[in-house]
N, CA, C and O atoms as CSV, one atom per row, in Angstrom:
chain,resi,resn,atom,element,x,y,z
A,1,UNK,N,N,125.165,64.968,113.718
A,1,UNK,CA,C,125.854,66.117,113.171
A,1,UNK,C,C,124.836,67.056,112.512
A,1,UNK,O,O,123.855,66.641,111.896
A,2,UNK,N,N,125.133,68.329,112.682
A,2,UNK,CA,C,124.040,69.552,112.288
A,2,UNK,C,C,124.403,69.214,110.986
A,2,UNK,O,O,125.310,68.456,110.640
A,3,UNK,N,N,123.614,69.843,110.289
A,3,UNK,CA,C,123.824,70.265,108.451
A,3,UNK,C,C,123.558,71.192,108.591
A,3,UNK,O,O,122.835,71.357,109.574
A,4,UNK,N,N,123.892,72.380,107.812
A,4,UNK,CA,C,124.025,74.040,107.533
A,4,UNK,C,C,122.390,74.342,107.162
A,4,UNK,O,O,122.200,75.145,106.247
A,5,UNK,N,N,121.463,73.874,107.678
A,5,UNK,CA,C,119.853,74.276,107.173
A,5,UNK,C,C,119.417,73.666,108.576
A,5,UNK,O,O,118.327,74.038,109.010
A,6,UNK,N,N,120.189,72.737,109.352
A,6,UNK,CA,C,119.558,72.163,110.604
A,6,UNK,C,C,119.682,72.625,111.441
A,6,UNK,O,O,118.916,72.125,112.265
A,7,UNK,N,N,120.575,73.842,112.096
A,7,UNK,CA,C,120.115,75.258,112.836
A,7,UNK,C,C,119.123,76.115,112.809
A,7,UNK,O,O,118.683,76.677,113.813
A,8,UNK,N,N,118.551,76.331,111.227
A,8,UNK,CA,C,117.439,77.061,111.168
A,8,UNK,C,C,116.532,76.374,111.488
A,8,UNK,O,O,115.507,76.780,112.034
A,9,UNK,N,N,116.862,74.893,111.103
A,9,UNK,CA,C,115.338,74.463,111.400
A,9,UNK,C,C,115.016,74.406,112.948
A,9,UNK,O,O,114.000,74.642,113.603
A,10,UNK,N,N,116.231,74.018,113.245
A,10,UNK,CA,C,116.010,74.083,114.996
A,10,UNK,C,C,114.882,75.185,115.629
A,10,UNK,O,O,113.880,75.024,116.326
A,11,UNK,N,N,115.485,76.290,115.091
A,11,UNK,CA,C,114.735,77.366,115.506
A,11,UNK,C,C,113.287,77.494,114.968
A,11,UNK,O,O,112.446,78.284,115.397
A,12,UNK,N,N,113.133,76.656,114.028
A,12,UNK,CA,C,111.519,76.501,113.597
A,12,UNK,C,C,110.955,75.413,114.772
A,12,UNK,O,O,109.878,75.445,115.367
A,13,UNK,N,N,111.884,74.598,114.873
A,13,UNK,CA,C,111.309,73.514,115.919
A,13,UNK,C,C,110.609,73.979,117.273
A,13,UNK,O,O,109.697,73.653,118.034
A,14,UNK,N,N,111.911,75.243,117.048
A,14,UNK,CA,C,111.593,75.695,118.940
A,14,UNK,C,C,110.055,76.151,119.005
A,14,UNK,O,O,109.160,75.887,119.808
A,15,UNK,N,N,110.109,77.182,117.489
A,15,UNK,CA,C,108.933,78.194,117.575
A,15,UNK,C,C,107.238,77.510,117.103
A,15,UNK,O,O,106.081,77.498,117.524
A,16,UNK,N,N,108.008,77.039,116.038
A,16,UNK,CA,C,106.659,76.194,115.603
A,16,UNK,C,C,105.786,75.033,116.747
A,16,UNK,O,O,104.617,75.103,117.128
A,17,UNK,N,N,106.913,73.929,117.114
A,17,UNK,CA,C,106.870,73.064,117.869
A,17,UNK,C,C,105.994,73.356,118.927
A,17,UNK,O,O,105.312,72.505,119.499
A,18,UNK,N,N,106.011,74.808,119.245
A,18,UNK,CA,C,105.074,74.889,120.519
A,18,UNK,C,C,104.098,75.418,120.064
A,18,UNK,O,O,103.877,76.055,119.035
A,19,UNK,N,N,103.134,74.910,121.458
A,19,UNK,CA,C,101.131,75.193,121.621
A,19,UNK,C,C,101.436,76.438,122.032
A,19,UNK,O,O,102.385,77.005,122.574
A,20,UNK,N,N,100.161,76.753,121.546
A,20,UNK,CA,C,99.717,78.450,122.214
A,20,UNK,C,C,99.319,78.434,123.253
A,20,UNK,O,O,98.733,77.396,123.561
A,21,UNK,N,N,99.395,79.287,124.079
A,21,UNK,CA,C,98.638,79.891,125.576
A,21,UNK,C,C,97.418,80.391,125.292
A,21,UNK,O,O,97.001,81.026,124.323
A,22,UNK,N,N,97.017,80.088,126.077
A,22,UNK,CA,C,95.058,80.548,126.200
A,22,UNK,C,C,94.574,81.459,124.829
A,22,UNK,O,O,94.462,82.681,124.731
A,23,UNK,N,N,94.319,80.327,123.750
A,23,UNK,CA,C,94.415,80.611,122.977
A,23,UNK,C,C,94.757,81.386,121.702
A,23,UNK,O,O,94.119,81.607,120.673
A,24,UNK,N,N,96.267,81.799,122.220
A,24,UNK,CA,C,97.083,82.863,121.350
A,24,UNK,C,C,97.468,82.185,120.547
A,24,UNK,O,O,97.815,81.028,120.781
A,25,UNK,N,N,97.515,82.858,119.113
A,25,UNK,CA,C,98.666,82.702,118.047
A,25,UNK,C,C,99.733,82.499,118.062
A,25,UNK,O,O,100.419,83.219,118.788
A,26,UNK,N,N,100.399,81.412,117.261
A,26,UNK,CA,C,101.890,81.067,117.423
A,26,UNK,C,C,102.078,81.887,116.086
A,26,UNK,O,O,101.302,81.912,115.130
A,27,UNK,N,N,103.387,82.613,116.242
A,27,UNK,CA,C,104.324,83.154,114.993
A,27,UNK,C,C,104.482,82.167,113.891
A,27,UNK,O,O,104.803,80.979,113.879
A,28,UNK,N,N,104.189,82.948,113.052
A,28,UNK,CA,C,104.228,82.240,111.815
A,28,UNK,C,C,105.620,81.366,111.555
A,28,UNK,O,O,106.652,81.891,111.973
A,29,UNK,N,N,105.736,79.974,110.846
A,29,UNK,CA,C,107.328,79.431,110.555
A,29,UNK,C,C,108.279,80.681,109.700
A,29,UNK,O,O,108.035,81.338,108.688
A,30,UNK,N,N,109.704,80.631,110.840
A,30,UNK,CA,C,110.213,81.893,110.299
A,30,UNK,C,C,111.461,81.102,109.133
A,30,UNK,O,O,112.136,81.773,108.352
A,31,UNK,N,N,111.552,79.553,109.252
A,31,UNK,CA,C,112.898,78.907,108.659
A,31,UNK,C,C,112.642,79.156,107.274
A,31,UNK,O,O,113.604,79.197,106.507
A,32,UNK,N,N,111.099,79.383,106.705
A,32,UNK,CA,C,110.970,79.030,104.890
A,32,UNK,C,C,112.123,80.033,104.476
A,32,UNK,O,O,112.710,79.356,103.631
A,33,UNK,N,N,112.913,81.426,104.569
A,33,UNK,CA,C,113.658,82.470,104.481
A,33,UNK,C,C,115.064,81.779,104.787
A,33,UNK,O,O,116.029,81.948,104.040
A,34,UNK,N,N,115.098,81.239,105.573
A,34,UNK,CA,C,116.366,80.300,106.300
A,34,UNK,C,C,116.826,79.231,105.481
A,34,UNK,O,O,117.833,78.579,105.755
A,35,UNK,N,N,116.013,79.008,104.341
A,35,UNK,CA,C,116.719,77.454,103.585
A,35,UNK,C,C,117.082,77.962,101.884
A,35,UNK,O,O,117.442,77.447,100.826
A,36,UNK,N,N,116.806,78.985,102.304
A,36,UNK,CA,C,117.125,79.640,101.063
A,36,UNK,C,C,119.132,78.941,100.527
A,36,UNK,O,O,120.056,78.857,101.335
A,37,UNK,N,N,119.207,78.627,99.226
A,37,UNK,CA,C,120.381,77.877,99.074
A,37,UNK,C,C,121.274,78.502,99.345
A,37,UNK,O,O,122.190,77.954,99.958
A,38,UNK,N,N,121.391,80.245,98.913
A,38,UNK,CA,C,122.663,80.704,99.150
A,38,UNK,C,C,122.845,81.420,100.463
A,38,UNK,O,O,122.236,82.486,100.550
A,39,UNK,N,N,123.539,81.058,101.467
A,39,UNK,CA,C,123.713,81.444,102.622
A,39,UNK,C,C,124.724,83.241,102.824
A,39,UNK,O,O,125.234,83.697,103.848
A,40,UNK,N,N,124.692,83.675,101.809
A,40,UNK,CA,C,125.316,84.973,101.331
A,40,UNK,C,C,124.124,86.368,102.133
A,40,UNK,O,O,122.928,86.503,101.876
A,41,UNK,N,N,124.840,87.093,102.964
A,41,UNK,CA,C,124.083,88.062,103.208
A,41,UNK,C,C,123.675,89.084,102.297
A,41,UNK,O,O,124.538,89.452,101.499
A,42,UNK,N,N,122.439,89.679,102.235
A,42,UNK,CA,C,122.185,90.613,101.102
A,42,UNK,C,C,122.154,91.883,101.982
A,42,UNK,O,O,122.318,91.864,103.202
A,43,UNK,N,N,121.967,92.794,101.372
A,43,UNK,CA,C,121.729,94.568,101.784
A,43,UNK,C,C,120.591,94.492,102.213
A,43,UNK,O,O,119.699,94.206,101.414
A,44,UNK,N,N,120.286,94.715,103.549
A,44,UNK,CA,C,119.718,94.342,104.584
A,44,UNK,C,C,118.105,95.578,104.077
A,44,UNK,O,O,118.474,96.714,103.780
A,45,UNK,N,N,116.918,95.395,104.021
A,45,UNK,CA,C,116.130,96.211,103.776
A,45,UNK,C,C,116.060,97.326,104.615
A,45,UNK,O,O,116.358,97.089,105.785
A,46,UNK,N,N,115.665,98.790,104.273
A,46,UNK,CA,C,115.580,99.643,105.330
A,46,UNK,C,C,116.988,100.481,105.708
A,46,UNK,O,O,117.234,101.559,106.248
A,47,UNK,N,N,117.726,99.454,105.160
A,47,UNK,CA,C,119.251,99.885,105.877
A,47,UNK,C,C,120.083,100.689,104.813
A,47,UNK,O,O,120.199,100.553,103.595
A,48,UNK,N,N,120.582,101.515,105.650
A,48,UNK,CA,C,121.760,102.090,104.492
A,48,UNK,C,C,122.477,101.854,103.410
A,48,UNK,O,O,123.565,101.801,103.983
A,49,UNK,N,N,122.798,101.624,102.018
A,49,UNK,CA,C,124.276,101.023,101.950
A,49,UNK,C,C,125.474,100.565,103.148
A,49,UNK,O,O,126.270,101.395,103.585
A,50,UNK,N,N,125.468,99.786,103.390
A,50,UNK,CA,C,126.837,99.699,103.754
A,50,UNK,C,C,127.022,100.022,105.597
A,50,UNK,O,O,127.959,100.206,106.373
A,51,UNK,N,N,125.566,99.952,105.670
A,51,UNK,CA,C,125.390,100.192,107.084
A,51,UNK,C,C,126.276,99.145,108.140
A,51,UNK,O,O,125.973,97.989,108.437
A,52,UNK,N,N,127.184,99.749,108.492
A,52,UNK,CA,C,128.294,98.691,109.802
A,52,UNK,C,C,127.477,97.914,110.741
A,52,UNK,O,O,127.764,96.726,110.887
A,53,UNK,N,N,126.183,98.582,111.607
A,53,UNK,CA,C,125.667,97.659,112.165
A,53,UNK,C,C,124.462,96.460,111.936
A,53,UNK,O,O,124.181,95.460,112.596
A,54,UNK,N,N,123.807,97.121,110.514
A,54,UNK,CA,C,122.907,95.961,109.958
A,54,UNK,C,C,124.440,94.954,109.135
A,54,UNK,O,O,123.919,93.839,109.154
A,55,UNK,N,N,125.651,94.754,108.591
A,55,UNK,CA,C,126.257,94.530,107.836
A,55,UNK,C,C,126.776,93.135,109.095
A,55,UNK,O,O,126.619,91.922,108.957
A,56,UNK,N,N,127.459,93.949,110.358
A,56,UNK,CA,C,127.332,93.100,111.629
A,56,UNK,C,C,126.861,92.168,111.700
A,56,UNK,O,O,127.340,91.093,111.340
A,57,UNK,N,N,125.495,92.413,112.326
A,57,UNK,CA,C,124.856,91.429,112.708
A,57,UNK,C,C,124.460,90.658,111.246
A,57,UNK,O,O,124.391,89.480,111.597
A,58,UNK,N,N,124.198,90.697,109.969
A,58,UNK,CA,C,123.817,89.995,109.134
A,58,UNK,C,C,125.064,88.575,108.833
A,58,UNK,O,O,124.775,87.490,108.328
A,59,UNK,N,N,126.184,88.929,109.226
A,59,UNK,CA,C,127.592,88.408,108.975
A,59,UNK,C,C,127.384,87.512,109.920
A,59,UNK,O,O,127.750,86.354,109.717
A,60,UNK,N,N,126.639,87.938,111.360
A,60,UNK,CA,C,126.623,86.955,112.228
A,60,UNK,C,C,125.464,86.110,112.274
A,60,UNK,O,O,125.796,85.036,112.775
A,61,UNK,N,N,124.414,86.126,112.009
A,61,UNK,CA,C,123.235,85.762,111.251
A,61,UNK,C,C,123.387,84.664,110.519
A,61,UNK,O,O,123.055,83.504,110.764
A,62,UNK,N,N,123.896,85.112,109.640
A,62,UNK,CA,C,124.053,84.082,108.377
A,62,UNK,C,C,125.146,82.831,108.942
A,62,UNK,O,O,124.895,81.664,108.642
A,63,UNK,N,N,126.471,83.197,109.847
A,63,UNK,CA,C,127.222,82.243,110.284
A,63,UNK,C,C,126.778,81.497,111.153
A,63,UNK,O,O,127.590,80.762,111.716
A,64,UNK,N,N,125.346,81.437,111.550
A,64,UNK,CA,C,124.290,79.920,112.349
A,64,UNK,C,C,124.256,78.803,111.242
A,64,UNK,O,O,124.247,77.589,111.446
A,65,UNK,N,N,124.242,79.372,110.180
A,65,UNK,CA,C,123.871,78.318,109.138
A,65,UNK,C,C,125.365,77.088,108.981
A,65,UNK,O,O,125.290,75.939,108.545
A,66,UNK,N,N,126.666,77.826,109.506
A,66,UNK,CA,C,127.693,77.421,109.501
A,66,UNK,C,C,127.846,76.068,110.246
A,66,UNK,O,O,128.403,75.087,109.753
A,67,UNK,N,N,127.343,76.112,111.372
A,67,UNK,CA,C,127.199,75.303,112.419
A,67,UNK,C,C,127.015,73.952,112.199
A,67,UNK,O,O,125.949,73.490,111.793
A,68,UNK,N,N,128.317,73.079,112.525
A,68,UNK,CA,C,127.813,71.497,112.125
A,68,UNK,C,C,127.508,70.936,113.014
A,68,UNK,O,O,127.143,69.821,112.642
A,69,UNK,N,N,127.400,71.080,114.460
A,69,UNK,CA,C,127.525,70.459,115.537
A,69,UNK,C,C,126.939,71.297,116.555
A,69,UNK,O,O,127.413,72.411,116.778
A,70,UNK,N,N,125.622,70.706,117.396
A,70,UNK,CA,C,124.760,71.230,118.106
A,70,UNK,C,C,125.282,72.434,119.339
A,70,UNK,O,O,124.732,73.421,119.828
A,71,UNK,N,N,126.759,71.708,119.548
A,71,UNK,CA,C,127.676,72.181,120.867
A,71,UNK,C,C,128.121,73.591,120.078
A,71,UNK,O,O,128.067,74.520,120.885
A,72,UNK,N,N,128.425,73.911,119.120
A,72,UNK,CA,C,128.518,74.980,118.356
A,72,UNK,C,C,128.275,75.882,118.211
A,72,UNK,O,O,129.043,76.813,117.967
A,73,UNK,N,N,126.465,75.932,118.369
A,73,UNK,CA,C,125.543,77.158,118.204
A,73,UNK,C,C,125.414,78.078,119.433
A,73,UNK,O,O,124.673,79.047,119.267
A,74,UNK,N,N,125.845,77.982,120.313
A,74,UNK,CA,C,126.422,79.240,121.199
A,74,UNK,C,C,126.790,80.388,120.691
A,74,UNK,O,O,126.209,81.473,120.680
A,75,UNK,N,N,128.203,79.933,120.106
A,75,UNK,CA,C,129.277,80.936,119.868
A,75,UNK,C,C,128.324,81.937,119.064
A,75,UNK,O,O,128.097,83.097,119.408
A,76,UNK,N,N,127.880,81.388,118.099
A,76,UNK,CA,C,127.085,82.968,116.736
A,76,UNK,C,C,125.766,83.198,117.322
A,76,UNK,O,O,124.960,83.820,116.631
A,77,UNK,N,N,125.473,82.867,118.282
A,77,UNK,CA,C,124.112,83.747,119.064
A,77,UNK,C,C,124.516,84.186,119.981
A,77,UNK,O,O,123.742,85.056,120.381
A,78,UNK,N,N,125.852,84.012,120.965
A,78,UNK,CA,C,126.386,85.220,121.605
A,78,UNK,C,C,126.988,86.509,121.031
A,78,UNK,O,O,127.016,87.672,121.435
A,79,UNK,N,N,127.362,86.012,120.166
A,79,UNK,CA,C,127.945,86.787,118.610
A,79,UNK,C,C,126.730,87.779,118.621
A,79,UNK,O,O,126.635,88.835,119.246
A,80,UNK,N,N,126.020,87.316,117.962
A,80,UNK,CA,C,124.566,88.404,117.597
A,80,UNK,C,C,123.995,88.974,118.482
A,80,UNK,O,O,123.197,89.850,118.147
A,81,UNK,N,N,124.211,88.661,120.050
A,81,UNK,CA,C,123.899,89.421,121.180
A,81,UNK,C,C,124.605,90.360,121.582
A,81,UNK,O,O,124.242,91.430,122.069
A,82,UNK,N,N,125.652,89.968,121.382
A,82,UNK,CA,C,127.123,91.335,120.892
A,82,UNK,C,C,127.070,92.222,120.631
A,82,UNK,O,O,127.388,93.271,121.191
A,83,UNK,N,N,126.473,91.900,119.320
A,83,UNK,CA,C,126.344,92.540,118.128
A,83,UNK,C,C,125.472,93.400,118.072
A,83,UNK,O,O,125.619,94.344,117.295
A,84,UNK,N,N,124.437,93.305,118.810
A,84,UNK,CA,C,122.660,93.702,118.731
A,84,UNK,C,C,122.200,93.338,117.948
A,84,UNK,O,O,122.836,92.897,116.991
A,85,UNK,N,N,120.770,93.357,117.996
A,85,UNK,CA,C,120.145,94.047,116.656
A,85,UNK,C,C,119.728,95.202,116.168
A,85,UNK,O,O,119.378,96.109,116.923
A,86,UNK,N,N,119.717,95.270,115.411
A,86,UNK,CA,C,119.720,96.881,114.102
A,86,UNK,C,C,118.758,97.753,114.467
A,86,UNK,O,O,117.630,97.278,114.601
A,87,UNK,N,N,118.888,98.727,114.633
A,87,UNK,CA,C,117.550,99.818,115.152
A,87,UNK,C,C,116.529,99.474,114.547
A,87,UNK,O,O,115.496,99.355,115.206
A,88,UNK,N,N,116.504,99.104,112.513
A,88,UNK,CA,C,115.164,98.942,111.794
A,88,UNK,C,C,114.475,97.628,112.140
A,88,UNK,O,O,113.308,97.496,111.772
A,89,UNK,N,N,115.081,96.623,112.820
A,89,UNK,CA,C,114.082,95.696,113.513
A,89,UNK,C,C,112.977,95.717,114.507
A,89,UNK,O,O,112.980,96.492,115.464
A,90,UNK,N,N,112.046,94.869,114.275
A,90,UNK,CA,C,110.752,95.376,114.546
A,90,UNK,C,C,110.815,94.777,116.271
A,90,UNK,O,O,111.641,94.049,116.821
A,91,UNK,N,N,109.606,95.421,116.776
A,91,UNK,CA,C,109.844,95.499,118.268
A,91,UNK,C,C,109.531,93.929,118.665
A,91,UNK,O,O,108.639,93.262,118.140
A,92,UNK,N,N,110.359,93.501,119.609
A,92,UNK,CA,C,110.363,92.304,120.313
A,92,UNK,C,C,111.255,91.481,119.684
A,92,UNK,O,O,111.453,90.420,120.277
A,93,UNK,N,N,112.029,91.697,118.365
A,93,UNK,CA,C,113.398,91.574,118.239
A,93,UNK,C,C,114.268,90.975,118.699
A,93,UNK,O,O,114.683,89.817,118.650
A,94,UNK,N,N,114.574,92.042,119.255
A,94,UNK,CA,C,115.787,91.744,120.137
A,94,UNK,C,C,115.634,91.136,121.535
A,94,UNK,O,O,116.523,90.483,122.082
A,95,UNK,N,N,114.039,91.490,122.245
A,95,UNK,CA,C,113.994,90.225,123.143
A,95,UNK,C,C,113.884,89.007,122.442
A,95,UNK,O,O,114.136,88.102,123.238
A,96,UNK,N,N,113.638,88.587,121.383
A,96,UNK,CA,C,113.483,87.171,121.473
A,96,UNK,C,C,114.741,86.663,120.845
A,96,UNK,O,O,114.637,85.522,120.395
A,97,UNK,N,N,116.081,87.330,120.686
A,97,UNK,CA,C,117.240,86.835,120.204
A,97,UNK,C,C,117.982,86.495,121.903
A,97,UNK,O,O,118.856,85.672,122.175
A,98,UNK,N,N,117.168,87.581,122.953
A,98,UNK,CA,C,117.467,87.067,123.866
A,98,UNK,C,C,116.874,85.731,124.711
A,98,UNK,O,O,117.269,84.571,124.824
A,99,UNK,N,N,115.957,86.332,125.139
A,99,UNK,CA,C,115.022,84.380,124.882
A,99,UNK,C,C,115.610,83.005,124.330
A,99,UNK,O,O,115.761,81.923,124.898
A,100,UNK,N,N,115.900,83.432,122.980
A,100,UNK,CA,C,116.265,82.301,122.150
A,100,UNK,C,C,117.449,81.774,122.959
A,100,UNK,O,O,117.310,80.854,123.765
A,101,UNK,N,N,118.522,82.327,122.745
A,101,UNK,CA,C,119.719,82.434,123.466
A,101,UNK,C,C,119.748,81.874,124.791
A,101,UNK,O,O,120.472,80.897,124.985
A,102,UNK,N,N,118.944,82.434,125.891
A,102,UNK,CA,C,118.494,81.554,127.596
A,102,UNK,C,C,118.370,80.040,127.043
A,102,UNK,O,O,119.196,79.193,127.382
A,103,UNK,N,N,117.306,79.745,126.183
A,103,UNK,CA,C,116.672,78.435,125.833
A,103,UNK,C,C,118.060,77.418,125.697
A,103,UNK,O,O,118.280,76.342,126.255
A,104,UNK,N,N,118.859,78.161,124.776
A,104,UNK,CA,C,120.148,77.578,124.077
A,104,UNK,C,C,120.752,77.010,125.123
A,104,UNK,O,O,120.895,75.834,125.459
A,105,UNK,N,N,121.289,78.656,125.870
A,105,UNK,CA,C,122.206,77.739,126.488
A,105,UNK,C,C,121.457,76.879,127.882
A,105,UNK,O,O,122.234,76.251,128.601
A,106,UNK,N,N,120.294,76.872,128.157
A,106,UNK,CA,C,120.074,76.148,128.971
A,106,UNK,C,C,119.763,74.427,128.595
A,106,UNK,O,O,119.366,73.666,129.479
A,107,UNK,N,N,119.990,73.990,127.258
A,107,UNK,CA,C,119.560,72.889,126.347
A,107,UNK,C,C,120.873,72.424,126.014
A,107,UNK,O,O,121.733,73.145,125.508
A,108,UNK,N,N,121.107,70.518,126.467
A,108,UNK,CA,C,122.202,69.894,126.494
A,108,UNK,C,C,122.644,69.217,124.830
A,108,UNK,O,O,123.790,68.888,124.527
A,109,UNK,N,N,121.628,69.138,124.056
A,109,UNK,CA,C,121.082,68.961,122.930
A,109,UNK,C,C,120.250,69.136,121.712
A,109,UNK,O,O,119.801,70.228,122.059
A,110,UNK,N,N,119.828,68.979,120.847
A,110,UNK,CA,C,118.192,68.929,119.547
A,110,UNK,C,C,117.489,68.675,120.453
A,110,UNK,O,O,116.699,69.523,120.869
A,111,UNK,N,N,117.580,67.475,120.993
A,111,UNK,CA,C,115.798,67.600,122.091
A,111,UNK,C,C,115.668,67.947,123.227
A,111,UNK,O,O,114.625,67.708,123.836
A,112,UNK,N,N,116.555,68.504,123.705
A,112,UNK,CA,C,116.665,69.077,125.268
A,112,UNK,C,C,116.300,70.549,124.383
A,112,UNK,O,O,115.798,71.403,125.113
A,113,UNK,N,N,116.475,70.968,122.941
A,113,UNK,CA,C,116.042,72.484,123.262
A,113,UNK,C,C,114.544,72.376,122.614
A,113,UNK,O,O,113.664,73.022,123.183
A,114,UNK,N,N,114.313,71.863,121.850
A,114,UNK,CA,C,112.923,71.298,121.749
A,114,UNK,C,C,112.234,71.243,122.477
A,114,UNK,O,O,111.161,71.845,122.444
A,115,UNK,N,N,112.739,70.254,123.685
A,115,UNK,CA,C,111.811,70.065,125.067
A,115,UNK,C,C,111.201,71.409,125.753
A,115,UNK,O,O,110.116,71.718,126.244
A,116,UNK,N,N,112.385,72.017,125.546
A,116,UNK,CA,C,112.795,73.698,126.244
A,116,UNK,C,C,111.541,74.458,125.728
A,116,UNK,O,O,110.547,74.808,126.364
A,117,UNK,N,N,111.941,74.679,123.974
A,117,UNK,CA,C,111.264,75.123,123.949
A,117,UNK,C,C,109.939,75.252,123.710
A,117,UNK,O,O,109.435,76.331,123.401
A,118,UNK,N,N,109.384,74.329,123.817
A,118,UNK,CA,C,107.858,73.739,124.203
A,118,UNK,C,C,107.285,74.226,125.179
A,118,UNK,O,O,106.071,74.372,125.322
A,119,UNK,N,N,108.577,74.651,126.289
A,119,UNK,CA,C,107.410,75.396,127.322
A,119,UNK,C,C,107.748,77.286,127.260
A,119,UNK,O,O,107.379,78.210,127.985
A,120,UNK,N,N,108.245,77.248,126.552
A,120,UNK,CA,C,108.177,79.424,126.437
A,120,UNK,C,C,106.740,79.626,125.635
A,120,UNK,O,O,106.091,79.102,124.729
A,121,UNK,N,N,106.690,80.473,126.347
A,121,UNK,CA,C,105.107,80.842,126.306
A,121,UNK,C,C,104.768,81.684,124.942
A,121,UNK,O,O,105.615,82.392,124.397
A,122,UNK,N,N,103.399,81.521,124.443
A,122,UNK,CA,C,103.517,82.139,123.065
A,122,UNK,C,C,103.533,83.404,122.587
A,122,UNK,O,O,103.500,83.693,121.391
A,123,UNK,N,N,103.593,84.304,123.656
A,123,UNK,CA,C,103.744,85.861,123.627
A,123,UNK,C,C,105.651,85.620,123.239
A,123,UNK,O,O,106.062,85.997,122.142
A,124,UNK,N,N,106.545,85.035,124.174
A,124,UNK,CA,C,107.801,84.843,123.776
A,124,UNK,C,C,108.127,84.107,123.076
A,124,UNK,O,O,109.344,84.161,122.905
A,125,UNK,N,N,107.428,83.045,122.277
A,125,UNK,CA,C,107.712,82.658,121.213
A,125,UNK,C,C,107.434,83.634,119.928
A,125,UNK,O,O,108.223,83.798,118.997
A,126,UNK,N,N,106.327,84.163,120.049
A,126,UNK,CA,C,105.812,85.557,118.677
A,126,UNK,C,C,107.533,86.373,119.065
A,126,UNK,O,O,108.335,86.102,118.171
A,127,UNK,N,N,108.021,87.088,119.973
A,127,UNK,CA,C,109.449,87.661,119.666
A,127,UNK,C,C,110.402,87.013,119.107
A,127,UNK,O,O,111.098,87.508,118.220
A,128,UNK,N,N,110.600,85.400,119.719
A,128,UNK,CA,C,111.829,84.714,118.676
A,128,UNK,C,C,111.330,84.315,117.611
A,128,UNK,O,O,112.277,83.876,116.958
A,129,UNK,N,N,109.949,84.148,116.759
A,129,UNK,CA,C,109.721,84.434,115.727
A,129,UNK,C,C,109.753,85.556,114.848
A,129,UNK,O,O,109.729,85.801,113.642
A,130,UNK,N,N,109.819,86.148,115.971
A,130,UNK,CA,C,109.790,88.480,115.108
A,130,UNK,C,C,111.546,88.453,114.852
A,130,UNK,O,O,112.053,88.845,113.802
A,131,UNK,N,N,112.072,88.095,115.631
A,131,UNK,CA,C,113.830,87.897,115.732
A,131,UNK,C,C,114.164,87.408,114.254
A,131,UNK,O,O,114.203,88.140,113.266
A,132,UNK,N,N,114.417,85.934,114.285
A,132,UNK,CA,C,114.639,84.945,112.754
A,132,UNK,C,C,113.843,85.073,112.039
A,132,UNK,O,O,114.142,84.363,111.079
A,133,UNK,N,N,112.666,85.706,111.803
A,133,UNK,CA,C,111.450,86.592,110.445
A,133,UNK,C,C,112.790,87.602,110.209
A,133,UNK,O,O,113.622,87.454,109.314
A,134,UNK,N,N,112.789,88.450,111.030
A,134,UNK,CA,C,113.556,89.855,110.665
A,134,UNK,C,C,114.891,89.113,110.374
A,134,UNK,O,O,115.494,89.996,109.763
A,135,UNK,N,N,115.665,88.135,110.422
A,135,UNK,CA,C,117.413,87.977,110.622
A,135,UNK,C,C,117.102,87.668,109.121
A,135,UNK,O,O,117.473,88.373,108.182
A,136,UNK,N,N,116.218,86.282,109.003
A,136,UNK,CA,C,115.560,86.083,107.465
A,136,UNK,C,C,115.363,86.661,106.453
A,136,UNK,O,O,115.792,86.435,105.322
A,137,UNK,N,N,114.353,87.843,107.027
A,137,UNK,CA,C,114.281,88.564,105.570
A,137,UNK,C,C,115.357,89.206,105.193
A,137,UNK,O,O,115.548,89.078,103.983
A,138,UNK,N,N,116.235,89.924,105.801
A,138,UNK,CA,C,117.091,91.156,106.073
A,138,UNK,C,C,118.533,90.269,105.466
A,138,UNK,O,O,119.348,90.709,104.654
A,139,UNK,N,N,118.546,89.046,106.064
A,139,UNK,CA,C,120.130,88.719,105.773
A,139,UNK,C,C,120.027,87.661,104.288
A,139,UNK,O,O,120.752,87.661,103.293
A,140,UNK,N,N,118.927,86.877,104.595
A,140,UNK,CA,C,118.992,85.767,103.721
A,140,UNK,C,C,118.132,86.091,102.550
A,140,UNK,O,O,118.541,85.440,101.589
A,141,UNK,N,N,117.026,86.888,102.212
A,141,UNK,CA,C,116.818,87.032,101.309
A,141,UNK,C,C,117.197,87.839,100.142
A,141,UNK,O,O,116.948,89.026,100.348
A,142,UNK,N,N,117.724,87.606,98.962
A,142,UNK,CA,C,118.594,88.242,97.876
A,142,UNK,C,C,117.612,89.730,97.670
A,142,UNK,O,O,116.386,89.836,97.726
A,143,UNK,N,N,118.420,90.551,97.475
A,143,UNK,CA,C,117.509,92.215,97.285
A,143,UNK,C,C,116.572,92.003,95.526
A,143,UNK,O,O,116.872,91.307,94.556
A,144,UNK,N,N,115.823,92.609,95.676
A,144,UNK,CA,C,115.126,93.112,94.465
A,144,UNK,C,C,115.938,93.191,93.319
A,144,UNK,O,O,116.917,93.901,93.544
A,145,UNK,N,N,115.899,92.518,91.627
A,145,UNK,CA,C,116.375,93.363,90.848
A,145,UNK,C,C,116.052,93.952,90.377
A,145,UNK,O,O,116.784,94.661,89.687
């Protein structure tokens, strides 16, 4: 059974978990933002007040953490593909929410997407790290007081 921090980590698994290609950089771990205790979306940086489509996708963002059960995590990453992502996200974004997503649903399990994602290459792993960096900072971290 997932626990509400064992989705994010998944996605550290995918990204971290893998070797680099001819000697490229792997994206930095994007989950440290992801375990943050309160799973409450904040006012997304960059973004408007009250902006409908950063407000969107942050709602859907944050509801991965919801997820108790591996068979689950579909639904809120088709959700967020839906949804898009937000114009102020940084480039490769939104390919790697797509990426991420192929991996998913092509993975029967935790270690079938592990396995998976061990072999996306580290140019597409740096996007699904640019993806959950940006969902991270933007949704899960509390604003400035």
């Amino acid at each position: 059974m997932l626990t509400r921090i064992a989705a994010p980590l998944l996605v550290a698994a995918l990204v971290a978990g893998c070797g680099s290609d001819e000697g490229e950089e792997t994206a930095a771990d994007p989950a440290t933002a992801a375990e943050s205790e309160s799973p409450t979306a904040a006012e997304p940086e960059g973004s408007a007040p009250g902006d409908p489509e950063s407000a969107a996708f942050c709602e859907a963002f944050v509801s991965v953490g919801d997820v108790d059960e591996f068979e689950g995590m579909q639904r809120p990453f088709d959700e967020l593909v839906s949804i898009g992502v937000p114009d102020g996200a940084p480039a490769g974004a939104a390919d790697g929410l797509r990426i991420f997503v192929d991996v998913l649903a092509k993975s029967e399990d935790e270690k079938d997407l592990n396995r998976l994602g061990k072999k996306v290459p580290a140019k597409k792993q740096a996007k699904v790290a640019s993806f959950f960096q940006y969902g991270s900072e933007t949704c899960l971290t509390p604003p400035a007081p």
